[in-house]
Biopython code that builds the backbone (N, CA, C, O; Angstrom):
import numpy as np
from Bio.PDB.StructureBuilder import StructureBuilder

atoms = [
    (1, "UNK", "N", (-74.180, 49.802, 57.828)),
    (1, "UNK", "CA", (-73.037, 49.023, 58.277)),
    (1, "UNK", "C", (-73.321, 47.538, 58.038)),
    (1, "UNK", "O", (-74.221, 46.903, 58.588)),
    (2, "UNK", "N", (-72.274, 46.976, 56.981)),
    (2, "UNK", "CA", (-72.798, 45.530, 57.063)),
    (2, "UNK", "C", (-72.037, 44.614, 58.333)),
    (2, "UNK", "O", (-71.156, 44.937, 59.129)),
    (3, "UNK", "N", (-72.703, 43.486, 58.162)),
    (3, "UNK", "CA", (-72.307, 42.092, 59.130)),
    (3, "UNK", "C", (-70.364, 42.397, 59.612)),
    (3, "UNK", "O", (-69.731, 42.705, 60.621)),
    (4, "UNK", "N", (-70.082, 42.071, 58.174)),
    (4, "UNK", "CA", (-68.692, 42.313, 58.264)),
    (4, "UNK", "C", (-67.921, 43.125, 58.660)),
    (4, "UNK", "O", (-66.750, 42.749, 58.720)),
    (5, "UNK", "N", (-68.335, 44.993, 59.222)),
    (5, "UNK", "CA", (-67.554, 45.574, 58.972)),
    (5, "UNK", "C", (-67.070, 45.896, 60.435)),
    (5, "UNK", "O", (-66.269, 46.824, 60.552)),
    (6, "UNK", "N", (-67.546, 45.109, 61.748)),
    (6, "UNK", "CA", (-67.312, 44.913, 62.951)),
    (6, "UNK", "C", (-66.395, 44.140, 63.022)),
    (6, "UNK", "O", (-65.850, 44.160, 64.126)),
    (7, "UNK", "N", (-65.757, 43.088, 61.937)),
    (7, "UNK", "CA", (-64.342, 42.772, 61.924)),
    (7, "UNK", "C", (-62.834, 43.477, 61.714)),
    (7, "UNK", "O", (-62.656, 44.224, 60.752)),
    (8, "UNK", "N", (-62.162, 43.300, 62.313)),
    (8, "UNK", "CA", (-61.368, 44.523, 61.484)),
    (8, "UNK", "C", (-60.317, 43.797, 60.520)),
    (8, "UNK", "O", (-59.455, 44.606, 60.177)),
    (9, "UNK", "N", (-60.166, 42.834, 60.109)),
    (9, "UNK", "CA", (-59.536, 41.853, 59.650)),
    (9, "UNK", "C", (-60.341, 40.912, 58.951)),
    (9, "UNK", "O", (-61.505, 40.743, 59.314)),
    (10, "UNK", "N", (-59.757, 40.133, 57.776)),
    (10, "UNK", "CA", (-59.982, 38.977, 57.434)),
    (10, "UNK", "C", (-60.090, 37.809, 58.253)),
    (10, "UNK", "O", (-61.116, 37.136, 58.347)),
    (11, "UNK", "N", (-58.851, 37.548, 58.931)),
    (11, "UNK", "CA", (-58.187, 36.923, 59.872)),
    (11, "UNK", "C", (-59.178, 37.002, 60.983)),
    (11, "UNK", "O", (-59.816, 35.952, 61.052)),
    (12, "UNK", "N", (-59.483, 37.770, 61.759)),
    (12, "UNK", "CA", (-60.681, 38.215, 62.222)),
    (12, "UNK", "C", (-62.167, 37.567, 62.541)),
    (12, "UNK", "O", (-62.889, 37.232, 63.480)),
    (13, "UNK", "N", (-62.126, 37.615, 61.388)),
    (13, "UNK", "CA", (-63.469, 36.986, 60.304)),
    (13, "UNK", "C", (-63.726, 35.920, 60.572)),
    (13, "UNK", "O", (-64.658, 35.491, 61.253)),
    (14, "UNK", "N", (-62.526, 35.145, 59.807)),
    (14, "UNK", "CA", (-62.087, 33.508, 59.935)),
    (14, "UNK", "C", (-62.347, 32.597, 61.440)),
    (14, "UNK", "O", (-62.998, 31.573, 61.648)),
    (15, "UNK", "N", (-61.529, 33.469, 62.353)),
    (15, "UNK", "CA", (-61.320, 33.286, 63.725)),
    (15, "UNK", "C", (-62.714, 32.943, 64.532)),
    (15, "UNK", "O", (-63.108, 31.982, 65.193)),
    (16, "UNK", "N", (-63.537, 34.859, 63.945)),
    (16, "UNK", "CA", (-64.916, 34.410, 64.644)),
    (16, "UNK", "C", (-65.679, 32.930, 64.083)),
    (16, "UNK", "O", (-66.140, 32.185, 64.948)),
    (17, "UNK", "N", (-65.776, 32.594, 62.839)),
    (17, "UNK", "CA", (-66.586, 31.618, 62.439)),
    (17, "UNK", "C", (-66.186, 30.221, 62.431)),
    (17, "UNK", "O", (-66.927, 29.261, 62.217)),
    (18, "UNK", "N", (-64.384, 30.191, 62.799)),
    (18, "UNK", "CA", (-64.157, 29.115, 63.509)),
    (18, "UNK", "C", (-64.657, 28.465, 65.144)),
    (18, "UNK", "O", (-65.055, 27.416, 65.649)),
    (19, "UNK", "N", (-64.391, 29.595, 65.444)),
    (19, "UNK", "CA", (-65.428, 30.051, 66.927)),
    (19, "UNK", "C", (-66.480, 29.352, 67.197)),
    (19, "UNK", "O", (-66.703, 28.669, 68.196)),
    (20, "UNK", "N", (-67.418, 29.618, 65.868)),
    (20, "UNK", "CA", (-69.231, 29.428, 65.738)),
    (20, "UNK", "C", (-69.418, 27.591, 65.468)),
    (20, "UNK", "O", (-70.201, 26.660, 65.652)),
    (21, "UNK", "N", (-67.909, 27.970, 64.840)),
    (21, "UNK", "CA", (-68.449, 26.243, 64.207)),
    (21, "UNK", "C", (-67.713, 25.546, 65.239)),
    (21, "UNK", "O", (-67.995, 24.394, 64.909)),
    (22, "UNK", "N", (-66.909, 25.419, 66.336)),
    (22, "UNK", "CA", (-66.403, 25.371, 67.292)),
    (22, "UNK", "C", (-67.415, 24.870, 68.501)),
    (22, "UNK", "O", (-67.502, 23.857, 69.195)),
    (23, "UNK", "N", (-68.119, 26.091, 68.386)),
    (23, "UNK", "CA", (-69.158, 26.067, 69.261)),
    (23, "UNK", "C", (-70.239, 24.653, 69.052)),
    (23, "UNK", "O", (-70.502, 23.696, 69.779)),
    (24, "UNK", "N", (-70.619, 25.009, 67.897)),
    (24, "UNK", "CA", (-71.530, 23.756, 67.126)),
    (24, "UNK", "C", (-71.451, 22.851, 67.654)),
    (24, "UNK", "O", (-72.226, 22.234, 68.384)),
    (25, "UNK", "N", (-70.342, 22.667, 67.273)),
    (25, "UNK", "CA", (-69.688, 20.919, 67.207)),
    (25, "UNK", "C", (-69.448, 20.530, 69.135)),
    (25, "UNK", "O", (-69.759, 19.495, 69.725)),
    (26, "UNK", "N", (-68.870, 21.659, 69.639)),
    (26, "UNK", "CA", (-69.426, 21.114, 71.217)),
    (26, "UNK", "C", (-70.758, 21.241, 71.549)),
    (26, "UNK", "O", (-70.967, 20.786, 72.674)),
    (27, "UNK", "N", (-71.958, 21.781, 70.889)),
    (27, "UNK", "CA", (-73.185, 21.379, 71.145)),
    (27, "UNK", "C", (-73.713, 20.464, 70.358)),
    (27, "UNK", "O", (-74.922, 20.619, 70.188)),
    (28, "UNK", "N", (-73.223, 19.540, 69.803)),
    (28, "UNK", "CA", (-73.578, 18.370, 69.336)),
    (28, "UNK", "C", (-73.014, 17.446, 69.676)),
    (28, "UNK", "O", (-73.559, 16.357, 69.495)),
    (29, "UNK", "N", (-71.878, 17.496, 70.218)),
    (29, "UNK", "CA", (-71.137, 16.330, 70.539)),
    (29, "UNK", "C", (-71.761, 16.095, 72.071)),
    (29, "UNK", "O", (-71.504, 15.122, 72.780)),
    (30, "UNK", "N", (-72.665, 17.237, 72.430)),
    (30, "UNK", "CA", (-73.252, 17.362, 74.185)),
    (30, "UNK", "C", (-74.436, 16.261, 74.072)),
    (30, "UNK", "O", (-74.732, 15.307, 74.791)),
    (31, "UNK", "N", (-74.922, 16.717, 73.028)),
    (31, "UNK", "CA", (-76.334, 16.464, 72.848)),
    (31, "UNK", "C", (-76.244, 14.406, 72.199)),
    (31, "UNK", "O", (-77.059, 13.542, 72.525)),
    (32, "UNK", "N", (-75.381, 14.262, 71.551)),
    (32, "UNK", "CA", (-75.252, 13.107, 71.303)),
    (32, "UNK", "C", (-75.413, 12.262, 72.678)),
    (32, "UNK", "O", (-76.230, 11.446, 73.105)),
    (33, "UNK", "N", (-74.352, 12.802, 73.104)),
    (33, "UNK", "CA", (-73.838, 12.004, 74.661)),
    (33, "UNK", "C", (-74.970, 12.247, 75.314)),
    (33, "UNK", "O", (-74.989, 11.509, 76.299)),
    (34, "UNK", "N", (-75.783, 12.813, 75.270)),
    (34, "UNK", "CA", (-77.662, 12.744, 76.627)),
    (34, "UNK", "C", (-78.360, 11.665, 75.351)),
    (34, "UNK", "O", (-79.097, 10.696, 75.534)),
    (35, "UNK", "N", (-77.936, 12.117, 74.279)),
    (35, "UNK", "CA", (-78.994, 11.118, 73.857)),
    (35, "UNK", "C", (-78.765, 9.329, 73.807)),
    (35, "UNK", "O", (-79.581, 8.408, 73.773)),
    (36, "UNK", "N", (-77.430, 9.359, 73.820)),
    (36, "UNK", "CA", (-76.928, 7.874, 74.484)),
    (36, "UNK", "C", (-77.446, 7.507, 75.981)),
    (36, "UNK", "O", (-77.946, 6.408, 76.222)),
    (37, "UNK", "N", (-77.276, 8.583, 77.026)),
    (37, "UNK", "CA", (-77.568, 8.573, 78.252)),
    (37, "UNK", "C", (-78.761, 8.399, 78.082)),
    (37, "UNK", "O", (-79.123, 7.253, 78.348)),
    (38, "UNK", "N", (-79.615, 9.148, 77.707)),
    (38, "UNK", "CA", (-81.058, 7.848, 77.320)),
    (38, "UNK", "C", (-81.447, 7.055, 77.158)),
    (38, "UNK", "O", (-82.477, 6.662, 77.706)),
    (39, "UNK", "N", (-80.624, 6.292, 76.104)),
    (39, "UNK", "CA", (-81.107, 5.122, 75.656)),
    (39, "UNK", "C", (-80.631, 4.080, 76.461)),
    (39, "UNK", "O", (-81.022, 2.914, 76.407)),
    (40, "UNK", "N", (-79.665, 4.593, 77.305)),
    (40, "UNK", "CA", (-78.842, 3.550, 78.304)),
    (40, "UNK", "C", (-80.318, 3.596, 79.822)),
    (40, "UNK", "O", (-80.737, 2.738, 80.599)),
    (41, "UNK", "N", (-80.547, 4.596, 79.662)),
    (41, "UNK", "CA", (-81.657, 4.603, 80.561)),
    (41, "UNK", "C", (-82.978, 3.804, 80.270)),
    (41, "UNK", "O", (-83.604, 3.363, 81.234)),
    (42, "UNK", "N", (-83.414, 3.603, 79.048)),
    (42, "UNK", "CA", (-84.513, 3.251, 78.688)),
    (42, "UNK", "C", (-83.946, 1.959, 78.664)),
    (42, "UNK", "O", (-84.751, 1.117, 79.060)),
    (43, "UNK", "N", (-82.675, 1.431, 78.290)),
    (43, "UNK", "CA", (-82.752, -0.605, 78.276)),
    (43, "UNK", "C", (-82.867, -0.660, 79.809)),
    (43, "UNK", "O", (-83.236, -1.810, 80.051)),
    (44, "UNK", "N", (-82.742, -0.029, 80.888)),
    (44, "UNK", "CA", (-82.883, -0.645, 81.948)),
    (44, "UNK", "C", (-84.110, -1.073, 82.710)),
    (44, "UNK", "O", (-85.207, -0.629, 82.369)),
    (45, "UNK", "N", (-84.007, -1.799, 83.590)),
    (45, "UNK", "CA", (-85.403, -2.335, 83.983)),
    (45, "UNK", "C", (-85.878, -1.106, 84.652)),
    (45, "UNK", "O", (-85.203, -0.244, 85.216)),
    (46, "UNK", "N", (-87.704, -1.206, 84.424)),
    (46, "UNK", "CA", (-88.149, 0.225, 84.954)),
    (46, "UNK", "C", (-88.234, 0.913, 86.246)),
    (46, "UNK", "O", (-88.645, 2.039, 86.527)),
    (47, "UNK", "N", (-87.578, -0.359, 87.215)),
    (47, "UNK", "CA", (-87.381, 0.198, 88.531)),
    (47, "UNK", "C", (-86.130, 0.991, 88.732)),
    (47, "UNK", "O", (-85.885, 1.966, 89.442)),
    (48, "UNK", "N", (-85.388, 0.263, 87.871)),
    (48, "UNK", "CA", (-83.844, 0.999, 88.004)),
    (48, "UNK", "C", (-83.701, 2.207, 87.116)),
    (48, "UNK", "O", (-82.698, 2.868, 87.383)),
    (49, "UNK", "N", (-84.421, 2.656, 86.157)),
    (49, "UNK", "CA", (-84.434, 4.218, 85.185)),
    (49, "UNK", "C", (-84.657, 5.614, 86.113)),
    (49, "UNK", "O", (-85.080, 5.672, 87.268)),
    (50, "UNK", "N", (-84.266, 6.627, 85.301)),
    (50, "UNK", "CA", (-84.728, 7.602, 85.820)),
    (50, "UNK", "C", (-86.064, 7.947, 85.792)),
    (50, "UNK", "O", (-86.666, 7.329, 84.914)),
    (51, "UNK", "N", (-86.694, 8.647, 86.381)),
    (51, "UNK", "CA", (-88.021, 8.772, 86.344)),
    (51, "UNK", "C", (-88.491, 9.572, 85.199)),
    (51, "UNK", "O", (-87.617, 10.346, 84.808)),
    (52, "UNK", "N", (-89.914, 9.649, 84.346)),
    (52, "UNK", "CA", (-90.179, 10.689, 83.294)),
    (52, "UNK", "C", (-89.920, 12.044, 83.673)),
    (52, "UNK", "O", (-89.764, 12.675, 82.628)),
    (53, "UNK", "N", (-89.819, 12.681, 84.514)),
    (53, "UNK", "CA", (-89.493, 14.210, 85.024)),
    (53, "UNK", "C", (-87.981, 14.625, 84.527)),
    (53, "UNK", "O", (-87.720, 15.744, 84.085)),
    (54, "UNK", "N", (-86.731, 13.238, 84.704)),
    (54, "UNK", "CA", (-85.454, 13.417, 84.722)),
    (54, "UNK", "C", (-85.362, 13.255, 82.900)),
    (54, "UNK", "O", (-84.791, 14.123, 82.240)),
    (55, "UNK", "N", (-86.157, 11.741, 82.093)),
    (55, "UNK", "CA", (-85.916, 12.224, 80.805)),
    (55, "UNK", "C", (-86.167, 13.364, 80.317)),
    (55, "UNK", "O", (-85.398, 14.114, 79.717)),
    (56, "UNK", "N", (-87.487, 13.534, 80.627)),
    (56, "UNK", "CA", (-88.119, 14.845, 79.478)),
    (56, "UNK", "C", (-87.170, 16.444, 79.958)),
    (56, "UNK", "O", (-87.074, 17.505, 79.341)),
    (57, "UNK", "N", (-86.496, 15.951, 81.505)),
    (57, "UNK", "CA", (-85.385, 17.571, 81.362)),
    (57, "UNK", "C", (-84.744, 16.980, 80.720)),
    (57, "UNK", "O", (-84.777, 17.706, 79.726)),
    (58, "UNK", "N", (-83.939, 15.928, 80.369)),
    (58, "UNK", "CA", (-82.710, 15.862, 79.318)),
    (58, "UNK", "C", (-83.587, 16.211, 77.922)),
    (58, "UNK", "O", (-83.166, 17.286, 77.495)),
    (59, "UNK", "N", (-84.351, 15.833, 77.309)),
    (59, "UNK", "CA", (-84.871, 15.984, 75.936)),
    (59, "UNK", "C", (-84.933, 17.592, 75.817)),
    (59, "UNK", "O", (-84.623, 18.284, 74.847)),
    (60, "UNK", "N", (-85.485, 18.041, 77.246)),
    (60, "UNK", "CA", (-85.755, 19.846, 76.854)),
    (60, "UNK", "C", (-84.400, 20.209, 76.634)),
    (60, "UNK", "O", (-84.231, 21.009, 75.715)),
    (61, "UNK", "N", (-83.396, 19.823, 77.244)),
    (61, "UNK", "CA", (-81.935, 20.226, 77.197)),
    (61, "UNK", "C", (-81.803, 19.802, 75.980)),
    (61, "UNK", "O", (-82.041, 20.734, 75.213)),
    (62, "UNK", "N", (-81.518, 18.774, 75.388)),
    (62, "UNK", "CA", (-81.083, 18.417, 74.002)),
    (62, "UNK", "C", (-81.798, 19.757, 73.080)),
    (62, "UNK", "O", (-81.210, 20.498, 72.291)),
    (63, "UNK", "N", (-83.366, 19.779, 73.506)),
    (63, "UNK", "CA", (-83.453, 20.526, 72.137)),
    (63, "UNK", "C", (-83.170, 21.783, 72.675)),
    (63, "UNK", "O", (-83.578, 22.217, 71.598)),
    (64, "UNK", "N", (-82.907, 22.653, 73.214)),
    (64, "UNK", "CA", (-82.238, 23.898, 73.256)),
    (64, "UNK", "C", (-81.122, 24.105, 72.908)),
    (64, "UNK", "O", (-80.780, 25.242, 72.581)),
    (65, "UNK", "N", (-80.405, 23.227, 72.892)),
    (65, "UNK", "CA", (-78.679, 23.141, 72.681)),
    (65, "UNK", "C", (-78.834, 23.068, 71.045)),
    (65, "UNK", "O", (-78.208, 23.846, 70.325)),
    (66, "UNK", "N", (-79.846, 21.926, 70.446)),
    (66, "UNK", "CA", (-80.178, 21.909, 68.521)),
    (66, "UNK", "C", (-80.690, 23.187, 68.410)),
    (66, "UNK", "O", (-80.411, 23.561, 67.271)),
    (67, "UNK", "N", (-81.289, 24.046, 68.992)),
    (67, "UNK", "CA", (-81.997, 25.226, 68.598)),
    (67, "UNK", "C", (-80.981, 26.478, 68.578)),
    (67, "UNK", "O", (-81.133, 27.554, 68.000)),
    (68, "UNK", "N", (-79.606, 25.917, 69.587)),
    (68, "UNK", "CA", (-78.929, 27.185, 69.548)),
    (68, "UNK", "C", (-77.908, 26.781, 68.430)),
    (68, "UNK", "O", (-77.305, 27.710, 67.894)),
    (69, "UNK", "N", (-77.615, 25.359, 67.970)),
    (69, "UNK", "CA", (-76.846, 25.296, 67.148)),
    (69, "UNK", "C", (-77.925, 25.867, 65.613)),
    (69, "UNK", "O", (-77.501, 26.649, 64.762)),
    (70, "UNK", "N", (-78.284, 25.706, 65.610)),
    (70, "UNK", "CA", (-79.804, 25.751, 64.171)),
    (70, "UNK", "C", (-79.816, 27.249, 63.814)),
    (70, "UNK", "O", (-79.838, 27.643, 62.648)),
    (71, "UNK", "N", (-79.797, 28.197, 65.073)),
    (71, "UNK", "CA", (-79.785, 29.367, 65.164)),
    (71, "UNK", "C", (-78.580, 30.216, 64.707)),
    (71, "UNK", "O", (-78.549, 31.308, 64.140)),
    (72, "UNK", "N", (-78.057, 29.776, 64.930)),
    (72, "UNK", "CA", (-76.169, 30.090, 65.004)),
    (72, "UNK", "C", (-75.802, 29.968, 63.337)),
    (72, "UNK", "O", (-75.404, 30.843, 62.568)),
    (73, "UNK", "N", (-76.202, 28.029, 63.013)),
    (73, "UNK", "CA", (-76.110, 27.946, 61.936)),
    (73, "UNK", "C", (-76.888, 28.617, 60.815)),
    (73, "UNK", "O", (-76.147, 28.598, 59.832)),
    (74, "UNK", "N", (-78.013, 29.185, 60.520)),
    (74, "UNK", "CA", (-78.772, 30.368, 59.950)),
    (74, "UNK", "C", (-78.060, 31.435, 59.762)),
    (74, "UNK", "O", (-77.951, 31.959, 58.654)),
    (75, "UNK", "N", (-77.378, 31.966, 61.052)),
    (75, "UNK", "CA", (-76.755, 33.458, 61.275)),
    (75, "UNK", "C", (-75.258, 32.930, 60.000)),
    (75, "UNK", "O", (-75.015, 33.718, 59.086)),
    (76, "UNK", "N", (-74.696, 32.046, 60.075)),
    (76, "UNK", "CA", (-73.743, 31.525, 59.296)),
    (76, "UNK", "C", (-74.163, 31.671, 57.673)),
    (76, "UNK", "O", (-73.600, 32.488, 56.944)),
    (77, "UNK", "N", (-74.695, 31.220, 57.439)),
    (77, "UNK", "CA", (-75.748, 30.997, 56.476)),
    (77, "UNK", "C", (-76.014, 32.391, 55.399)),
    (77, "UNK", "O", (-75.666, 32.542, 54.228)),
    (78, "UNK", "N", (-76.746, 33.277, 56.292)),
    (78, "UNK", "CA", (-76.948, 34.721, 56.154)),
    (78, "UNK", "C", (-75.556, 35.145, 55.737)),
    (78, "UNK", "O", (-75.331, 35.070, 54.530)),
    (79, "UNK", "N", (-74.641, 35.550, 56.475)),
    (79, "UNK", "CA", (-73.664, 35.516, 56.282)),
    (79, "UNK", "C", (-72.394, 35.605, 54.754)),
    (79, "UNK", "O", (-71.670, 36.326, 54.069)),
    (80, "UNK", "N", (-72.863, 34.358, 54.981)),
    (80, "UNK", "CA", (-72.241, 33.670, 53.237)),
    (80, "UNK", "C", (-72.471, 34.377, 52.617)),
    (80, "UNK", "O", (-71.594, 35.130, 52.193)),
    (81, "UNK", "N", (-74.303, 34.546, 52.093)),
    (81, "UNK", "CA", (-74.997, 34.915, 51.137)),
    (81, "UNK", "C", (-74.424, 36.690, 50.845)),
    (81, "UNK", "O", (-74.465, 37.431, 49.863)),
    (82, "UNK", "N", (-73.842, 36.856, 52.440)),
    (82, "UNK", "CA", (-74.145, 38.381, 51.811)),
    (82, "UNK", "C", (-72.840, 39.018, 51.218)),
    (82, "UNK", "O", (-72.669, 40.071, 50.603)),
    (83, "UNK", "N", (-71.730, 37.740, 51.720)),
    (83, "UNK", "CA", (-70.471, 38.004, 51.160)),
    (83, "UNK", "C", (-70.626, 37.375, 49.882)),
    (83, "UNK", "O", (-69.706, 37.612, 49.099)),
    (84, "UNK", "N", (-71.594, 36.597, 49.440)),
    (84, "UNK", "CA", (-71.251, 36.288, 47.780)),
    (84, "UNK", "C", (-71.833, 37.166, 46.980)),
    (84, "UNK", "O", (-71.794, 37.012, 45.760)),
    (85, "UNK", "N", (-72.523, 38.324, 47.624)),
    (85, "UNK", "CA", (-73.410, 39.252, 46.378)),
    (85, "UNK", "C", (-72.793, 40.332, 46.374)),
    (85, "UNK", "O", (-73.138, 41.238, 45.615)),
]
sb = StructureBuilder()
sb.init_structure("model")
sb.init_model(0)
sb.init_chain("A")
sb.init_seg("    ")
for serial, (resi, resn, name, xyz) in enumerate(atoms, 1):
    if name == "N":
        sb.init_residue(resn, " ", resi, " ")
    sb.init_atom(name, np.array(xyz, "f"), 0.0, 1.0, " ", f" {name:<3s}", serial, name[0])
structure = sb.get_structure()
């Protein structure tokens, strides 16, 4: 059974991988916005920042959110290849 044949439609198809890339793009547009929230954290004076415990959870968050987009995007990827052969 290939990738595809759990669609039952073209239309289908389309829908799911609008979906994926859907998805993406709100986990990047997340991850942008912490990584601004950082840097807004780091110009401030060091009494007024969050503490290293509060960055390094935003950084672990950022990169899980790139790892699920990275992941996703691969599965996309795969994908393609197997509809062009």
């Amino acid at each position: 059974m290939t990738e595809y044949e759990k669609y039952k439609s073209i239309q289908e198809l389309l829908e799911a991988r609008q979906a994926a890339h859907n998805y993406c793009r709100h986990q990047l547009q997340g991850v942008v916005e912490n990584i601004q929230k950082l840097r807004r954290q780091l110009k401030k004076q060091k009494s007024k920042r969050w503490n290293i415990y509060s960055i390094d959870n935003e950084l672990i968050h950022n990169q899980v959110l790139l790892n699920e987009v990275v992941k996703l995007g691969k599965k996309i990827i795969v994908l393609r290849r197997k509809r062009n052969h």
